[in-house]
C-alpha positions in Angstrom: 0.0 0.0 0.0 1.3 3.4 -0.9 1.5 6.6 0.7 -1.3 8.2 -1.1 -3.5 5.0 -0.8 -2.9 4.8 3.1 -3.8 8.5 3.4 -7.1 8.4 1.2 -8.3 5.3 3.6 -7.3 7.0 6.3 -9.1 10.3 5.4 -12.2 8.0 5.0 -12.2 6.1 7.8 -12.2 9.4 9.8 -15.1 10.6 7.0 -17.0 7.9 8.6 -16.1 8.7 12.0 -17.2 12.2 11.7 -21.0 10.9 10.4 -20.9 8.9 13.4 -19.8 11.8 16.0 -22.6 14.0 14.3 -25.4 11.3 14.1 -23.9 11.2 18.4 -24.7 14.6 18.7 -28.2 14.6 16.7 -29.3 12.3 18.8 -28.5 13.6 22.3 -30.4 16.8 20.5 -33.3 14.7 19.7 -33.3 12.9 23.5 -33.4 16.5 25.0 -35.9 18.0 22.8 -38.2 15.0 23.2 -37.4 14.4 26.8 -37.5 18.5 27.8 -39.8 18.3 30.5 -39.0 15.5 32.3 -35.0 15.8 32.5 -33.2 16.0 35.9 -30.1 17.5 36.5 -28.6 14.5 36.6 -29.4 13.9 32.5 -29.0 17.4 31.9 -25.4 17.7 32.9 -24.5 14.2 31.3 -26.3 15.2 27.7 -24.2 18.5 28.5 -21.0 16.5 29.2 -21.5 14.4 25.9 -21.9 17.4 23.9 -19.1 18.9 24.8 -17.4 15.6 24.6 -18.0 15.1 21.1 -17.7 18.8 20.2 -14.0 18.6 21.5 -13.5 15.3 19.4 -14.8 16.2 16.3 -12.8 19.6 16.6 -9.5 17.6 17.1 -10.8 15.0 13.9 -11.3 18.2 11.6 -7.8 19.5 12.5 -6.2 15.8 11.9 -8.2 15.5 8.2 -7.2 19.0 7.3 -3.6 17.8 8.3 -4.3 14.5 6.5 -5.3 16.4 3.4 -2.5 19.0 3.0 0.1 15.9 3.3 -2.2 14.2 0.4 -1.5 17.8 -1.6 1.9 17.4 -1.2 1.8 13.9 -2.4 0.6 14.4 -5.8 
């Protein structure tokens, strides 16, 4: 396996990891909007927590794919 090639399934592995963190964070959306009324503090600090989880996450992903694609510029 090449450079290039190891790159590009890199770059889409993390593509698929990034439709997983954002179907994460629709979904802890969808539990609080659904769930408004009867959340305790309990659930609202751990839906908090897991947003802010997931938000750090798929900031650090973005950075390493940007990374990931300059180093595929320079490749070819």
């Amino acid at each position: 396996m090449s450079k290039k090639e190891k790159i590009k399934f890199i770059l889409d592995f993390a593509k698929a990891l990034t439709f997983a963190l954002l179907t994460a964070l629709f979904g802890i959306f969808a539990f609080i909007v659904v769930n408004i009324e009867k959340l305790n503090n309990f659930q609202m600090i751990v839906s908090a927590f897991g947003i802010i989880v997931i938000v750090i996450f798929f900031y650090f992903l973005i950075r390493y794919m940007v990374k990931k694609l300059k180093e595929l510029e320079v490749l070819e």
